[in-house]
MOPAC internal coordinates of N, CA, C and O (Angstrom, degrees):
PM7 1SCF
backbone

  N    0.0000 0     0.00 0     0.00 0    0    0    0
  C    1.4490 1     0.00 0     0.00 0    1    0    0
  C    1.5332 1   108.39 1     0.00 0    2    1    0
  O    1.2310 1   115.22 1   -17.10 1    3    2    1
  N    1.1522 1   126.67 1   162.90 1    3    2    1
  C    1.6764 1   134.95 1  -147.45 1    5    3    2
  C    1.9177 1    66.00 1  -107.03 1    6    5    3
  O    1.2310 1   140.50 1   -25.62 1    7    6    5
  N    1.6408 1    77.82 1   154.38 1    7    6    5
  C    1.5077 1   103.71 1   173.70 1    9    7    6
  C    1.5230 1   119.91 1   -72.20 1   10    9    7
  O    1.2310 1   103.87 1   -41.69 1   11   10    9
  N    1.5362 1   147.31 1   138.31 1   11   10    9
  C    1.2268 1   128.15 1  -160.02 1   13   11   10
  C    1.8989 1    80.07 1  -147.62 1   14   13   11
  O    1.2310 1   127.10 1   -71.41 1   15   14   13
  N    1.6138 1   103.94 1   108.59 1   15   14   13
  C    1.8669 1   109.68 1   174.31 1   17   15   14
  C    1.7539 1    91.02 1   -71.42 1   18   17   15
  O    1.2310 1   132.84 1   -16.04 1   19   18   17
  N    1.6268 1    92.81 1   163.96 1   19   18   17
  C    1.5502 1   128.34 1   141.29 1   21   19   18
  C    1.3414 1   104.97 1  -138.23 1   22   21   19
  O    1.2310 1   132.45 1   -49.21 1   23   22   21
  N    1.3487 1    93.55 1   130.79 1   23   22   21
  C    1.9451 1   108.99 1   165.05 1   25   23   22
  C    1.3415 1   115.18 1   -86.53 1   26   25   23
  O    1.2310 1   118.26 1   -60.72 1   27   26   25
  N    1.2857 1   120.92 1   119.28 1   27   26   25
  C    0.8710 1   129.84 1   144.33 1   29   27   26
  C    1.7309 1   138.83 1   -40.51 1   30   29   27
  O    1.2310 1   113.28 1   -63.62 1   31   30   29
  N    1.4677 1   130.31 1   116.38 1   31   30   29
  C    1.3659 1   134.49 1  -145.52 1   33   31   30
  C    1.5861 1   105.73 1   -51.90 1   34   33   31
  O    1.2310 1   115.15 1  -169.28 1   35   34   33
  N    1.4959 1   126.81 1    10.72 1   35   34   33
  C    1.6157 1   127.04 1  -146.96 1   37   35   34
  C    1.7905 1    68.11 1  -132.99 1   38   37   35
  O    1.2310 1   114.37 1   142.31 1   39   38   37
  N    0.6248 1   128.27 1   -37.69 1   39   38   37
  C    1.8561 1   107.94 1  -152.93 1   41   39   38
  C    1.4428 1   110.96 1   -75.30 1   42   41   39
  O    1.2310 1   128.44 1   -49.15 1   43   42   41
  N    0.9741 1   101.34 1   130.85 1   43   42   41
  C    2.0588 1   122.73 1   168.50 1   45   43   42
  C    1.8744 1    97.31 1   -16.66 1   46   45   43
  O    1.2310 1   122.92 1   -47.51 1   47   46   45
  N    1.3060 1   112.01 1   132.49 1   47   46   45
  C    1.5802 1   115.26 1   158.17 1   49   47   46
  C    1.5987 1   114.29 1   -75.30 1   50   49   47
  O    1.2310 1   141.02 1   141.63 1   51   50   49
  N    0.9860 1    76.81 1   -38.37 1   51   50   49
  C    1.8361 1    76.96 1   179.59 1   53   51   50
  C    1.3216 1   108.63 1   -80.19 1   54   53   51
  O    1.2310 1    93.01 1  -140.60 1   55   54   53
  N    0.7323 1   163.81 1    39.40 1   55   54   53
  C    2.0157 1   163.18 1   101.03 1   57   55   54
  C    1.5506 1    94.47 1   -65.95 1   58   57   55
  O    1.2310 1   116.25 1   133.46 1   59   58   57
  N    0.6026 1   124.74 1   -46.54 1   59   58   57
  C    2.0341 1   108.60 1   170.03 1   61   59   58
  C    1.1707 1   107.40 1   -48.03 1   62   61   59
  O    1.2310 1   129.66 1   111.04 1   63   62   61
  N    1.3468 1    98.98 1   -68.96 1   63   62   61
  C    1.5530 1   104.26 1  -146.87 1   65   63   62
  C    2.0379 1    94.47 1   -76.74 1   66   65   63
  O    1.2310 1   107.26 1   122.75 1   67   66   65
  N    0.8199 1   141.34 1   -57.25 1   67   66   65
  C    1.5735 1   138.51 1   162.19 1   69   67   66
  C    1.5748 1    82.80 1   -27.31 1   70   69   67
  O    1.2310 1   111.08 1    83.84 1   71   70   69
  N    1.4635 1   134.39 1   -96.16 1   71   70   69
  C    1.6695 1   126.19 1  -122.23 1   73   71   70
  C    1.8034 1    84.83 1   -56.37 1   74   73   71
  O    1.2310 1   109.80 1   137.76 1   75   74   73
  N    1.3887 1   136.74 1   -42.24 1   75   74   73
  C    1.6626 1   138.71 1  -151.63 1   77   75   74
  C    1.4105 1    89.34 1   -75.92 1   78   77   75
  O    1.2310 1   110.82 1   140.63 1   79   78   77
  N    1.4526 1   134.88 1   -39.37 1   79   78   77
  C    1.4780 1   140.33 1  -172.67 1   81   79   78
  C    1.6163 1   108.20 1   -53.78 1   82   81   79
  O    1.2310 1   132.83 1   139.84 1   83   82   81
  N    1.2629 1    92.81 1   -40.16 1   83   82   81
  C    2.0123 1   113.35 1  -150.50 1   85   83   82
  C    1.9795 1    95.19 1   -89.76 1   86   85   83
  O    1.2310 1   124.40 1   129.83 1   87   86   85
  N    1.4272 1   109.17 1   -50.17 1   87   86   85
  C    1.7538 1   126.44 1   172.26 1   89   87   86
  C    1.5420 1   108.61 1  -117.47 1   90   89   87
  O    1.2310 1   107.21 1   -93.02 1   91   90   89
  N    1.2991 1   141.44 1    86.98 1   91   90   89
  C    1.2236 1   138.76 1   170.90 1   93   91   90
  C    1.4044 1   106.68 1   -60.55 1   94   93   91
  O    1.2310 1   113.80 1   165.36 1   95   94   93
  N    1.3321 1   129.34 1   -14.64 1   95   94   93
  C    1.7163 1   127.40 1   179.54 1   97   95   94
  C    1.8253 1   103.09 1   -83.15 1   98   97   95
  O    1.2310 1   116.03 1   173.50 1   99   98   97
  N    1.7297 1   125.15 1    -6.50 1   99   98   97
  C    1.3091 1    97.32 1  -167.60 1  101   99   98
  C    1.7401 1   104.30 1   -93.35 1  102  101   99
  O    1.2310 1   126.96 1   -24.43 1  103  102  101
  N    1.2949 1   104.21 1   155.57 1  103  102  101
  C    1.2767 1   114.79 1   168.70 1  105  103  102
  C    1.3284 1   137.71 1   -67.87 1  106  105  103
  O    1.2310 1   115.72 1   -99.91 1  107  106  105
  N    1.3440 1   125.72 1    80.09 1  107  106  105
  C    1.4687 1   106.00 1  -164.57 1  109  107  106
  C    1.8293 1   101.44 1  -135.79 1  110  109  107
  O    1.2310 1   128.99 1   -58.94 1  111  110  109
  N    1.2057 1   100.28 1   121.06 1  111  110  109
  C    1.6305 1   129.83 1   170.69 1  113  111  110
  C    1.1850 1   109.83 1   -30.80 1  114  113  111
  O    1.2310 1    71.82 1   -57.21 1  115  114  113
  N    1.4394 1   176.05 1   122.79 1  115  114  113
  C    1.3773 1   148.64 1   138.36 1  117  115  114
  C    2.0043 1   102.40 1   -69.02 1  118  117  115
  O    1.2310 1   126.49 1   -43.77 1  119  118  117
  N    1.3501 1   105.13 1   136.23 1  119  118  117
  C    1.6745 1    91.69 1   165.02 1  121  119  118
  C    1.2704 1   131.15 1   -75.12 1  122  121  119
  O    1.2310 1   124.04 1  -149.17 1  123  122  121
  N    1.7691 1   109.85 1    30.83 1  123  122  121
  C    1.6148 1   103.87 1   151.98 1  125  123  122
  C    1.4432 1   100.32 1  -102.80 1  126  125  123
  O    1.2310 1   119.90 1   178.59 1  127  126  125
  N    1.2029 1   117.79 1    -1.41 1  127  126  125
  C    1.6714 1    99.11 1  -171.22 1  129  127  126
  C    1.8881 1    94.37 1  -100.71 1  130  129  127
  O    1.2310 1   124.33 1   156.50 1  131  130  129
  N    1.0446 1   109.30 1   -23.50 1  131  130  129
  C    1.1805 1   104.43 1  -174.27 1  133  131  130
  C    1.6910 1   111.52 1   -97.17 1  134  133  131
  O    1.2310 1   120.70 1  -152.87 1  135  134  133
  N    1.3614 1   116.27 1    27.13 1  135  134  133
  C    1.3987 1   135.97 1  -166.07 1  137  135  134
  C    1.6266 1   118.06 1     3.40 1  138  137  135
  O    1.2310 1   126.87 1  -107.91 1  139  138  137
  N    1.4873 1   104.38 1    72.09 1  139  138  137
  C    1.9467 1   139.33 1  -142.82 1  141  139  138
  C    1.4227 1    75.93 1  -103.20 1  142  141  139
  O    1.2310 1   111.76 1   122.08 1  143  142  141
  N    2.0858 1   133.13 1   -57.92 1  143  142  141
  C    1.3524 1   103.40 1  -165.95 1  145  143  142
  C    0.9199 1   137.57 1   -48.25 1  146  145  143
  O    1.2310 1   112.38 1   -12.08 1  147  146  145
  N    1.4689 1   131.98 1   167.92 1  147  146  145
  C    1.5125 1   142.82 1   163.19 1  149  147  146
  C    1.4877 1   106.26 1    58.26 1  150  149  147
  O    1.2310 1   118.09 1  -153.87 1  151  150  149
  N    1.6886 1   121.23 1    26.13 1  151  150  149
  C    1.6128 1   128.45 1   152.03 1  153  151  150
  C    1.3372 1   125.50 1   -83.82 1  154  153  151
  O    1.2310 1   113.94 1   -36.76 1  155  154  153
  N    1.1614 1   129.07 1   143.24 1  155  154  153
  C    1.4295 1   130.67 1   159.68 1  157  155  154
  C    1.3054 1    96.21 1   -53.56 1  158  157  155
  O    1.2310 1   132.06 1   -14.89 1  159  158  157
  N    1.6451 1    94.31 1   165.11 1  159  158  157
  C    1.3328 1   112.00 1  -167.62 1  161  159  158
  C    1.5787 1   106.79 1   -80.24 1  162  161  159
  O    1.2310 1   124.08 1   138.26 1  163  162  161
  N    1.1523 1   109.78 1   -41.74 1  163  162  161
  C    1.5942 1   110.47 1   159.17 1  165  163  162
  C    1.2409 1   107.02 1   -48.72 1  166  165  163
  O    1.2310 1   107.90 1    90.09 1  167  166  165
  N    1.1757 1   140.20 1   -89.91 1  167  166  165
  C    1.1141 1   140.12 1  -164.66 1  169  167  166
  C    1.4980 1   143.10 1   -29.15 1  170  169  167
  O    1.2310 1   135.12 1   156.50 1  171  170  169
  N    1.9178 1    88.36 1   -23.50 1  171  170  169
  C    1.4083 1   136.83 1  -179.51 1  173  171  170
  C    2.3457 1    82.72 1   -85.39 1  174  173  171
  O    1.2310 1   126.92 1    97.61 1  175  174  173
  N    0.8399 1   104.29 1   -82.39 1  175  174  173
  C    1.2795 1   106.96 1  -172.82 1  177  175  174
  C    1.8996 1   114.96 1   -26.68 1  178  177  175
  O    1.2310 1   128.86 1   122.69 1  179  178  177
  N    1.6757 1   100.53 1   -57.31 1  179  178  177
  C    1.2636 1   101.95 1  -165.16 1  181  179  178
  C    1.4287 1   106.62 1   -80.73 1  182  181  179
  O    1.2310 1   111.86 1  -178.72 1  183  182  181
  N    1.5992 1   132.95 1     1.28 1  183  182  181
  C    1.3201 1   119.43 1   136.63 1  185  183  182
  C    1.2111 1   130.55 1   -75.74 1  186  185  183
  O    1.2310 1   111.70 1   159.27 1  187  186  185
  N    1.1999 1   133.25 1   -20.73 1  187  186  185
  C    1.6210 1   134.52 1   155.64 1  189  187  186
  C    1.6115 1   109.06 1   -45.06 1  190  189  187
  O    1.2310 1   133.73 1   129.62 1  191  190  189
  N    1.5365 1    91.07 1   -50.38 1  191  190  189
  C    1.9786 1    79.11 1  -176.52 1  193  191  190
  C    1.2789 1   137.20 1   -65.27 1  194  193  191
  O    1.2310 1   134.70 1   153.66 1  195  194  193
  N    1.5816 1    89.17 1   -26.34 1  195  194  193
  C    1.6260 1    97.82 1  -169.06 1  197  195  194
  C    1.9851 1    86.09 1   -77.09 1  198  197  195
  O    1.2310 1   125.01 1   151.58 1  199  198  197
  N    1.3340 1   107.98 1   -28.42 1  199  198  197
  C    1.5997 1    67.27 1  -159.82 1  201  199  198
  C    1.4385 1   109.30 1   -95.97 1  202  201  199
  O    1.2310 1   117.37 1  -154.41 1  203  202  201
  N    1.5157 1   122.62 1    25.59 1  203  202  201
  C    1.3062 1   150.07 1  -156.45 1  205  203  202
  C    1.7207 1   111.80 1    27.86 1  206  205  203
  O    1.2310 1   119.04 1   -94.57 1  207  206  205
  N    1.6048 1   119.43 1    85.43 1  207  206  205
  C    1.1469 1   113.04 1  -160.99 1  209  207  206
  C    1.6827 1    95.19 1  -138.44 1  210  209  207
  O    1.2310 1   115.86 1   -62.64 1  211  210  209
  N    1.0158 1   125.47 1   117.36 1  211  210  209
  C    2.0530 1   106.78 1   178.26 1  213  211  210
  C    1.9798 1   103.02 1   -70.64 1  214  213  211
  O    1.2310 1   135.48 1   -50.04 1  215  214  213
  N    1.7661 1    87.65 1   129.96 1  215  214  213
  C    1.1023 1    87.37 1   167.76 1  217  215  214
  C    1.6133 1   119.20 1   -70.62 1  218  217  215
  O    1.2310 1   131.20 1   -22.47 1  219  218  217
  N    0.9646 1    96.00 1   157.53 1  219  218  217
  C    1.4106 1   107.68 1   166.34 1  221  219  218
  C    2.1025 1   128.44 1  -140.13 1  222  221  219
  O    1.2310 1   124.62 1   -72.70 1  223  222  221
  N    1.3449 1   108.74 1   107.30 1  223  222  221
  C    1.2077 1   141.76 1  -148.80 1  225  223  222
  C    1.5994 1   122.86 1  -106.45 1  226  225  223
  O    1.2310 1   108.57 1   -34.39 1  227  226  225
  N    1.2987 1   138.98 1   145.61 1  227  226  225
  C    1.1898 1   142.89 1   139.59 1  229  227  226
  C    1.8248 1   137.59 1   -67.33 1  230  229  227
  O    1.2310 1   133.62 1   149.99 1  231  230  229
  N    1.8398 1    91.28 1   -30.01 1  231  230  229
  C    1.3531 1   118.19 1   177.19 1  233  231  230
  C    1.6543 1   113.26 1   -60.56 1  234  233  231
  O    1.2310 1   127.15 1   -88.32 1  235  234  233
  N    1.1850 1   103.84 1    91.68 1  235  234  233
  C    1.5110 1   109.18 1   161.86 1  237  235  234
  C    1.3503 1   116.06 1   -88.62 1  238  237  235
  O    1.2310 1   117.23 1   152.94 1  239  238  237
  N    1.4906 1   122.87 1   -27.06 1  239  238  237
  C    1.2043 1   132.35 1   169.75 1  241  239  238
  C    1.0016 1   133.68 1   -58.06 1  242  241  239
  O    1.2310 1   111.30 1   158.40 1  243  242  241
  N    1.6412 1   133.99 1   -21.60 1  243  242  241
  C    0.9641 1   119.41 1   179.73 1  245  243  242
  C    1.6025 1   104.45 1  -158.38 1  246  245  243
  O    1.2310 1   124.08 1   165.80 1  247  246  245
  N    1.3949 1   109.77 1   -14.20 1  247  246  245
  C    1.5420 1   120.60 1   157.46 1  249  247  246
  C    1.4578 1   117.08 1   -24.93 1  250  249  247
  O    1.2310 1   118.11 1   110.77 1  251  250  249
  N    1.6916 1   121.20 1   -69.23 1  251  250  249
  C    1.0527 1   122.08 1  -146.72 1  253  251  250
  C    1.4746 1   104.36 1   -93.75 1  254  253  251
  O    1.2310 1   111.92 1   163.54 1  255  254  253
  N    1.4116 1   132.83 1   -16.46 1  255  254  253
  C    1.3949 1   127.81 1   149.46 1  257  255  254
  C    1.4171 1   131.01 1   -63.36 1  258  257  255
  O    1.2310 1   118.64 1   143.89 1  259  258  257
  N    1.9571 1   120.20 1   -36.11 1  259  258  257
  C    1.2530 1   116.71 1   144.96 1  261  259  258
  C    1.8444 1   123.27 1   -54.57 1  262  261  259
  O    1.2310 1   111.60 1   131.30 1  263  262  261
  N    1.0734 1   133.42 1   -48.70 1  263  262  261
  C    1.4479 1   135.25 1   163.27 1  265  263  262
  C    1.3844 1   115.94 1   -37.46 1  266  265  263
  O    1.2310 1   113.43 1   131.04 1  267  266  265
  N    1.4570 1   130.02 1   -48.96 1  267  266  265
  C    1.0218 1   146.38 1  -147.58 1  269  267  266
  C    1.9589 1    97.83 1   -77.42 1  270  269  267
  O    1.2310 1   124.58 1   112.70 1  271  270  269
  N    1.3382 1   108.81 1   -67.30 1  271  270  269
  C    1.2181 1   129.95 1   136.95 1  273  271  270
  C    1.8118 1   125.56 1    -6.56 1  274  273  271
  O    1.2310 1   128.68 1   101.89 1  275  274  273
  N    1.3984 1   100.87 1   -78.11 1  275  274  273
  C    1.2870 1   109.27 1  -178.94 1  277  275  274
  C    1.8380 1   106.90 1   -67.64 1  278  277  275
  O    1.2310 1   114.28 1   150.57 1  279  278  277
  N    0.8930 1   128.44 1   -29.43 1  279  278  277
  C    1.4287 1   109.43 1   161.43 1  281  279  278
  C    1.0544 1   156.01 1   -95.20 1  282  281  279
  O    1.2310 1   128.42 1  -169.90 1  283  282  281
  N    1.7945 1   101.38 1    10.10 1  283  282  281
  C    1.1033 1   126.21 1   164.07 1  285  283  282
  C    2.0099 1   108.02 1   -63.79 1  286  285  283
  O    1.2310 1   112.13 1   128.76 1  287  286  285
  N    1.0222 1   132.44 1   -51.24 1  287  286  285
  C    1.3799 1   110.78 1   157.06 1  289  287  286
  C    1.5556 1   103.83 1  -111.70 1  290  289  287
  O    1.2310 1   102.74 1   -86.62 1  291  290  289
  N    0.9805 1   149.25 1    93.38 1  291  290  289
  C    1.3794 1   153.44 1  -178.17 1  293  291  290
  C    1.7593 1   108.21 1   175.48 1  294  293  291
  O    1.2310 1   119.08 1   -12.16 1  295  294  293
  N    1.1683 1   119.36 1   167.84 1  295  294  293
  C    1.6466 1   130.03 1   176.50 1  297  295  294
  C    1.8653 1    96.83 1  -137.29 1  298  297  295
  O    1.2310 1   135.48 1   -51.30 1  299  298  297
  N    1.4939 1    87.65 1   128.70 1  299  298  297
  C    1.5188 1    94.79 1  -169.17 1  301  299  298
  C    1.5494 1    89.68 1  -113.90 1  302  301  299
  O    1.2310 1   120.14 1   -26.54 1  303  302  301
  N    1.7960 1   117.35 1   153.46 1  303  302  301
  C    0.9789 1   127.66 1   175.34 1  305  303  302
  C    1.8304 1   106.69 1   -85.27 1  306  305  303
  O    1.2310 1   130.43 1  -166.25 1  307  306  305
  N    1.0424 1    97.49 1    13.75 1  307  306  305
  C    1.9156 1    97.44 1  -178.06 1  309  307  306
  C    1.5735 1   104.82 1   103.91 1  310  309  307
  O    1.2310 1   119.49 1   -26.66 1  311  310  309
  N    1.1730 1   118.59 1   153.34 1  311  310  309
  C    1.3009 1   132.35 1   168.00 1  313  311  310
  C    1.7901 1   116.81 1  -139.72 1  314  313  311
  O    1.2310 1   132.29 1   -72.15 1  315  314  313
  N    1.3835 1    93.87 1   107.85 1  315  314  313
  C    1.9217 1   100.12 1  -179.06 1  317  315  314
  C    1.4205 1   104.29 1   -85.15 1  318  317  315
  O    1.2310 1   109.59 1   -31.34 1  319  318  317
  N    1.3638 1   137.13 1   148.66 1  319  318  317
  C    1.4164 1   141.81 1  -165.32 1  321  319  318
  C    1.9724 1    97.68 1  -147.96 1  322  321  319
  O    1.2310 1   130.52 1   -80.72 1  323  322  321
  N    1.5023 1    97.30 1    99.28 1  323  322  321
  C    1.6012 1   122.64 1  -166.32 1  325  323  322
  C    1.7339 1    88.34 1   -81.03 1  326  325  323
  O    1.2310 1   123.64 1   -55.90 1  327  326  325
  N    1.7172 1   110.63 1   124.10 1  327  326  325
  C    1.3176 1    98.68 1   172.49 1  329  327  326
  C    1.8981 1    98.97 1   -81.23 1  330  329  327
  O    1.2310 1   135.44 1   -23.79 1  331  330  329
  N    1.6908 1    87.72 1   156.21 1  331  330  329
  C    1.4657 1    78.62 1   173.87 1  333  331  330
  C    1.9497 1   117.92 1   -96.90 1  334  333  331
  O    1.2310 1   134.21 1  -178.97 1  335  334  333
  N    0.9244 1    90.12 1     1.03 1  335  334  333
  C    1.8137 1    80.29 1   149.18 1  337  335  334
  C    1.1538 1   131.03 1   -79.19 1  338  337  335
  O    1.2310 1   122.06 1   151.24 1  339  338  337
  N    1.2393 1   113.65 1   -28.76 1  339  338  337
  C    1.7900 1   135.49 1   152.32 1  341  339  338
  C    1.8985 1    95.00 1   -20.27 1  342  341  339
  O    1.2310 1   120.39 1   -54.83 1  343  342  341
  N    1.6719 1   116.86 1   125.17 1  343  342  341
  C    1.0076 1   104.82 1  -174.80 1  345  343  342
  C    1.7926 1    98.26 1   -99.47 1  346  345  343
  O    1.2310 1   123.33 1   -12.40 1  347  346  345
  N    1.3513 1   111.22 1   167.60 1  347  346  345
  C    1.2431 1   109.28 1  -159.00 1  349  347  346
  C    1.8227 1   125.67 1   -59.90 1  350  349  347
  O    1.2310 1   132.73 1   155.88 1  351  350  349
  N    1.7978 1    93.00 1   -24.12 1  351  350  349
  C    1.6389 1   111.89 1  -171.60 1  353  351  350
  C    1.9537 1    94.01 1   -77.84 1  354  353  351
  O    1.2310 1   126.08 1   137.23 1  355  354  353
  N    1.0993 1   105.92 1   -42.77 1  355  354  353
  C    1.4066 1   109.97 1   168.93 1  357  355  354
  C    1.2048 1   139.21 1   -47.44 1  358  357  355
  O    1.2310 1   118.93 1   137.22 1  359  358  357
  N    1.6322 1   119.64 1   -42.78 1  359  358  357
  C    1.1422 1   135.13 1   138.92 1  361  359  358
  C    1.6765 1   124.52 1   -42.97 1  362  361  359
  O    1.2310 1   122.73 1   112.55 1  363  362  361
  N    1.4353 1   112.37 1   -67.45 1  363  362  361
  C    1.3390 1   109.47 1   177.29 1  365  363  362
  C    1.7187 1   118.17 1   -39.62 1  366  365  363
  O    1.2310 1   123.05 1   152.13 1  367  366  365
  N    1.3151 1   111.77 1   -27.87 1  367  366  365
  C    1.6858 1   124.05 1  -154.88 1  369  367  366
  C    1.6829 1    92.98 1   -98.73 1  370  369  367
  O    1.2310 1   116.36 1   140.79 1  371  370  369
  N    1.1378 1   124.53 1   -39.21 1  371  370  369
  C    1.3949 1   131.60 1   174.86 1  373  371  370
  C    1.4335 1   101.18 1   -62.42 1  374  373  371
  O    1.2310 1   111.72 1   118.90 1  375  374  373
  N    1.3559 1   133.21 1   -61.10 1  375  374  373
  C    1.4391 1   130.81 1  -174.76 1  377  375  374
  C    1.6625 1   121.28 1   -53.92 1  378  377  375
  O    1.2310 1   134.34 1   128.72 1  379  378  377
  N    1.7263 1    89.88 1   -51.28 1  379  378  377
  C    1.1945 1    96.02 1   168.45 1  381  379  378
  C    1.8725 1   129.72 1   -67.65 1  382  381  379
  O    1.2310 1   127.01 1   165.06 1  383  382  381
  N    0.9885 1   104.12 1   -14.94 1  383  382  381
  C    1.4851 1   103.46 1  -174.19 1  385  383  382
  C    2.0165 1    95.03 1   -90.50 1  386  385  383
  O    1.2310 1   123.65 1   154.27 1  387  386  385
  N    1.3015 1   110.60 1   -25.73 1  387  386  385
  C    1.6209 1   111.59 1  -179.60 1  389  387  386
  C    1.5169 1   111.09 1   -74.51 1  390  389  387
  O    1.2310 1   116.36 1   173.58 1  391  390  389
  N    1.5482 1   124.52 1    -6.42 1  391  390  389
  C    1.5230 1   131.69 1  -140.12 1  393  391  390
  C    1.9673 1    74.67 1  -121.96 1  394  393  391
  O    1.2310 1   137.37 1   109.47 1  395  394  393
  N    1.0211 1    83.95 1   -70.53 1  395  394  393
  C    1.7371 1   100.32 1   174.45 1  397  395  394
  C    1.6621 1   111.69 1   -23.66 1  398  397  395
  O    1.2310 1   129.55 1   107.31 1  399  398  397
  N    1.5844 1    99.20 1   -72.69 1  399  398  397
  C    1.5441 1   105.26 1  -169.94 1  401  399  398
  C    1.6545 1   124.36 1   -90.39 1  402  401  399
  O    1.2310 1   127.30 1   170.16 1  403  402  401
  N    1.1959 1   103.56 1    -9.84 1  403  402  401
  C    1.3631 1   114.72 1  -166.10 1  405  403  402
  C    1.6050 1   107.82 1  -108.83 1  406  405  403
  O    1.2310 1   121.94 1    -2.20 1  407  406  405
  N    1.3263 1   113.88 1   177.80 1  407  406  405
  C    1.2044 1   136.57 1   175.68 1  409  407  406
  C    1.8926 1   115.75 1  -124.64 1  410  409  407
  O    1.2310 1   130.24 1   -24.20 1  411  410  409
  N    1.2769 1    97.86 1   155.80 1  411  410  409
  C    2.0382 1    88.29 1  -177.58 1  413  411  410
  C    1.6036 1    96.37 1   -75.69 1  414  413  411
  O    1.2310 1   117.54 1   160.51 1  415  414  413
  N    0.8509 1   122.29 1   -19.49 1  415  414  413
  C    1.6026 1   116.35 1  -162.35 1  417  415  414
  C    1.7353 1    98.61 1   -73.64 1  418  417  415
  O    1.2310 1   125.65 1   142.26 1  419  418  417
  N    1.2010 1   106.75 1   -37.74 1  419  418  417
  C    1.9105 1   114.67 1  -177.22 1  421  419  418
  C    1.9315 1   113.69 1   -46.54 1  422  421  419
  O    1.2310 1   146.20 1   166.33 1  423  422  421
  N    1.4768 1    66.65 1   -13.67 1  423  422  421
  C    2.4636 1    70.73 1  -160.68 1  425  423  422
  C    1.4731 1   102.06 1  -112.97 1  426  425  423
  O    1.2310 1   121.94 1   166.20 1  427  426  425
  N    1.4908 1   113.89 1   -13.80 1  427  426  425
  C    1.4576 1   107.71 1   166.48 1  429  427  426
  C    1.4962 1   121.91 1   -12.72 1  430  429  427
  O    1.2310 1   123.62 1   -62.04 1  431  430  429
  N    1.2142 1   110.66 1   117.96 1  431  430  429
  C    1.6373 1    92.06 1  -179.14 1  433  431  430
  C    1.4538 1   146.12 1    89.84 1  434  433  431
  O    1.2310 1   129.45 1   155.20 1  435  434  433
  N    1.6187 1    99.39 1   -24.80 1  435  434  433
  C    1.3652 1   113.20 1  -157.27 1  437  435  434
  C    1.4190 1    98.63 1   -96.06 1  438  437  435
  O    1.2310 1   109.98 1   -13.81 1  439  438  437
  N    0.8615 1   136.41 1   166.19 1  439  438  437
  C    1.7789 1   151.21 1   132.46 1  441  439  438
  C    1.7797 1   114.62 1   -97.15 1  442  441  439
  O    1.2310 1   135.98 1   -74.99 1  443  442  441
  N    1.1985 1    86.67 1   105.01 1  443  442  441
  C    1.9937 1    87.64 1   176.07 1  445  443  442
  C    1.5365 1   118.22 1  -114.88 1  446  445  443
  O    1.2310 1   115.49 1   -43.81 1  447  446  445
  N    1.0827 1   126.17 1   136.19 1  447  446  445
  C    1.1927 1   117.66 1   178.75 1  449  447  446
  C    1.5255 1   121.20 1  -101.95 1  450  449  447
  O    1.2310 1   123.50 1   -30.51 1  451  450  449
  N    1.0924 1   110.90 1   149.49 1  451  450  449
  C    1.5742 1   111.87 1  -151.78 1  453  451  450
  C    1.6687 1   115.94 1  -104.09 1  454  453  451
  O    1.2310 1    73.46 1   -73.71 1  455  454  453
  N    1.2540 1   175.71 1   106.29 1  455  454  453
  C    1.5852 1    82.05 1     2.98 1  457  455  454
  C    1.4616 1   144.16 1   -77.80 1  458  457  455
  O    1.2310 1   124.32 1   -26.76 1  459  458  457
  N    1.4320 1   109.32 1   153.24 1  459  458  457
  C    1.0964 1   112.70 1   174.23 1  461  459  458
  C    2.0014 1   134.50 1   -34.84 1  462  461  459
  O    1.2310 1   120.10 1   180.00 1  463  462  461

C-alpha cells in the first residue's frame, strides 16, 4: 500500500505544503485536519494507527519513548522523526524519495530518523 503521512502538531508547514507542491497525488494529514493538537503523544500515535498513516514529527524528545511503548501491544504504521536542522528542501526530497521507493508496510513498526 502507498505510503499515507500524518503530521504531527510540531512539524514545519512548509514540508507539507513543498512535499504536496513537488507530488500533488501524496497523502498527507496536516494536524489541523486531523485535530492532532493538544494530544498526548500516544494519543497522537493511536490516531495514526487507526487511520494507518506514518507519522511524521519534529519530537525527538519524547516521541520515541511514547512509540516505543505503543508497540509493545499496538502495530504502528511507522514513525519518521524530521531533524529540525534538516533544512526544509531536504526534508521535502527525503519524504519524497521514501513515498517514491517504499511501501507503508516497510516502516511498520519502525522509528526512523530522517535523514537517512
Amino acid at each position: 500500500m502507498k505510503i499515507r503521512f500524518q503530521a504531527d502538531a510540531d512539524l514545519n508547514a512548509e514540508i507539507i505544503s513543498g512535499l504536496i507542491r513537488q507530488e500533488p497525488t501524496i497523502d498527507f494529514q496536516t494536524a489541523d485536519e486531523a485535530q492532532l493538537r493538544g494530544l498526548f503523544d500516544e494519543e497522537v500515535l493511536e490516531m495514526a494507527a487507526k487511520e494507518q498513516r506514518i507519522l511524521v514529527t519534529h519530537d525527538r524528545r519524547t516521541m520515541p519513548y511514547h512509540f516505543a511503548n505503543f508497540i509493545t501491544e499496538n502495530t504502528s504504521p511507522g514513525v519518521f522523526i524530521i531533524s529540525q536542522k534538516l533544512q526544509v528542501r531536504s526534508a521535502i526530497d527525503e519524504l519524497l524519495l521514501l513515498w517514491t521507493a517504499s511501501e507503508s508496510e516497510d516502516w511498520a513498526n519502525l522509528i526512523v530518523d530522517l535523514p537517512l
